[in-house]
DRENVO-675465 format. One record per residue (C-alpha): x, y, z; residue number from 1; residue in one letter. Coordinates in steps of 0.25 Angstrom, whole numbers, always signed. Layout:
N
      px      py      pz   resi   resn
       X       Y       Z    NUM      a
...
This chain:
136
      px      py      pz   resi   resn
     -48     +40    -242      1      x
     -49     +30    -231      2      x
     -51     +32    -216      3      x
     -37     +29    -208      4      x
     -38     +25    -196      5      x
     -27     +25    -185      6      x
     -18     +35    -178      7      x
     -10     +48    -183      8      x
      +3     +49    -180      9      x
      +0     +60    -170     10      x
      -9     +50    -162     11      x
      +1     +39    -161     12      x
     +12     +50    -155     13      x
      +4     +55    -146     14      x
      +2     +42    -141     15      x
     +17     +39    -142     16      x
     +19     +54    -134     17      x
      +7     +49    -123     18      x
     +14     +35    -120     19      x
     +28     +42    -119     20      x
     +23     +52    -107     21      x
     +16     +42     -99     22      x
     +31     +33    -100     23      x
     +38     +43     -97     24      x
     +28     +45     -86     25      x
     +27     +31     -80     26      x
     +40     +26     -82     27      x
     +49     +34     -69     28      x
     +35     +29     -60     29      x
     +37     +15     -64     30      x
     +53     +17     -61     31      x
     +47     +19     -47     32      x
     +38      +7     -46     33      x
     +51      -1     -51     34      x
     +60      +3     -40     35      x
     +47      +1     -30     36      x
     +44     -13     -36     37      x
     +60     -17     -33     38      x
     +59     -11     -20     39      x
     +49     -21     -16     40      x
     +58     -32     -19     41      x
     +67     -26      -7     42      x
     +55     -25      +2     43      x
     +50     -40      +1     44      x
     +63     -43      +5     45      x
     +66     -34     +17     46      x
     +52     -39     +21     47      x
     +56     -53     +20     48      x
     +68     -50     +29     49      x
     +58     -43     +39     50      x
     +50     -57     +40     51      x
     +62     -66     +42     52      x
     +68     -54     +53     53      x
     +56     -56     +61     54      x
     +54     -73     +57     55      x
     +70     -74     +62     56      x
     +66     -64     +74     57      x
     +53     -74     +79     58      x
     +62     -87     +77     59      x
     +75     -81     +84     60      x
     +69     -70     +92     61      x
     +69     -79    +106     62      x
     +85     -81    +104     63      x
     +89     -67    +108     64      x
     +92     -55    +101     65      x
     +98     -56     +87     66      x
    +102     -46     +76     67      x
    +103     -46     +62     68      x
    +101     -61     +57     69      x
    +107     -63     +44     70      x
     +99     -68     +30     71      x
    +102     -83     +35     72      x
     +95     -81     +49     73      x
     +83     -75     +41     74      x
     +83     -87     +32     75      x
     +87     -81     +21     76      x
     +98     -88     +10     77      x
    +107     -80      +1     78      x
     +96     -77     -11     79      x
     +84     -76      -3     80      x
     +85     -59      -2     81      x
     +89     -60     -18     82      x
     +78     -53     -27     83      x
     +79     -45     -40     84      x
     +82     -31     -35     85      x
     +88     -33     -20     86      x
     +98     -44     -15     87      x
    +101     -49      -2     88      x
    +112     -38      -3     89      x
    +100     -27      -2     90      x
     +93     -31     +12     91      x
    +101     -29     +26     92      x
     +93     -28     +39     93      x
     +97     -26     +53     94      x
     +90     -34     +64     95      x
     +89     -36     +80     96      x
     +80     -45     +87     97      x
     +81     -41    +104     98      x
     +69     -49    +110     99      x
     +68     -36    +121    100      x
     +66     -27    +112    101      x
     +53     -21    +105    102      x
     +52     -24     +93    103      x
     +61     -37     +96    104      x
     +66     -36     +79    105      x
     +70     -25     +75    106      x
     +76     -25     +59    107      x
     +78     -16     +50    108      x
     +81     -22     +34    109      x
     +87     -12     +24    110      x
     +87     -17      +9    111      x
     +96      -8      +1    112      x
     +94      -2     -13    113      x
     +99     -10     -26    114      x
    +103      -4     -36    115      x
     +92      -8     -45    116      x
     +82      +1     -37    117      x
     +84     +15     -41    118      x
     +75     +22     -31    119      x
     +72     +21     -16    120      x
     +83     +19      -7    121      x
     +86      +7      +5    122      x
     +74      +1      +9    123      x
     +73      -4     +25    124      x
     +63     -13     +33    125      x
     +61     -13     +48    126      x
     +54     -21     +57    127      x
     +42     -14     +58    128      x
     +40     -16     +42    129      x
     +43      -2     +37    130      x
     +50      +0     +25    131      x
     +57     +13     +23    132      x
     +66     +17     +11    133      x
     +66      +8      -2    134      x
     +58     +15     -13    135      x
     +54     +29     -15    136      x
């Protein structure tokens, strides 16, 4: 008789049964890193609305008091804020510069949960740089 060599049947499903576990394992953490990863997208963006808040506040700051400029006072066009998971429709932000005031800009930049993010819930941005909401 000759010497087989290979795996039994038993060896090979228990492999089978071993990789199964560790998917059913791994695959709700990445789901989390997923919606993490997206969320990103919106924190770029609310942090590239911060830098043109406080550019347009340096620029305009010696003409008064101001509130709220708009995406074109920011130098922002139509499809600027556009990205694969938020849009322009996603990000709102309340601002007011008042030269008398400490800090002189205060803002606040909200970006609002799309649909195709399942966890985590609106995200904000104030002037100081923290974050608070978004994902969980």
């Amino acid at each position: 008789m000759k010497n087989r060599k290979g795996f039994t049947l038993i060896e090979l499903m228990v492999v089978i049964m071993i990789v199964g576990i560790l998917a059913a394992v791994a695959i709700p953490l990445m789901r989390g890193r997923i919606d993490s990863a997206k969320w990103s997208e919106g924190k770029a963006v609310a942090g590239t609305i911060a830098t043109a808040l406080r550019a347009y506040a340096a620029e305009k700051g010696g003409q008064g008091a101001w509130v709220n400029p708009s995406l074109a006072d920011l130098g922002f066009t139509t499809g600027d804020l556009q990205g694969t998971y938020f849009s322009s429709a996603n990000y709102s932000w309340t601002s007011e510069y008042d030269e008398t005031a400490n800090p002189p800009l205060t803002f606040t930049i909200t970006v609002t949960k799309p649909a195709s993010i399942t966890s985590g819930s609106d995200l904000t941005l104030n002037e100081a740089g923290v974050f608070s909401g978004g994902p969980q």
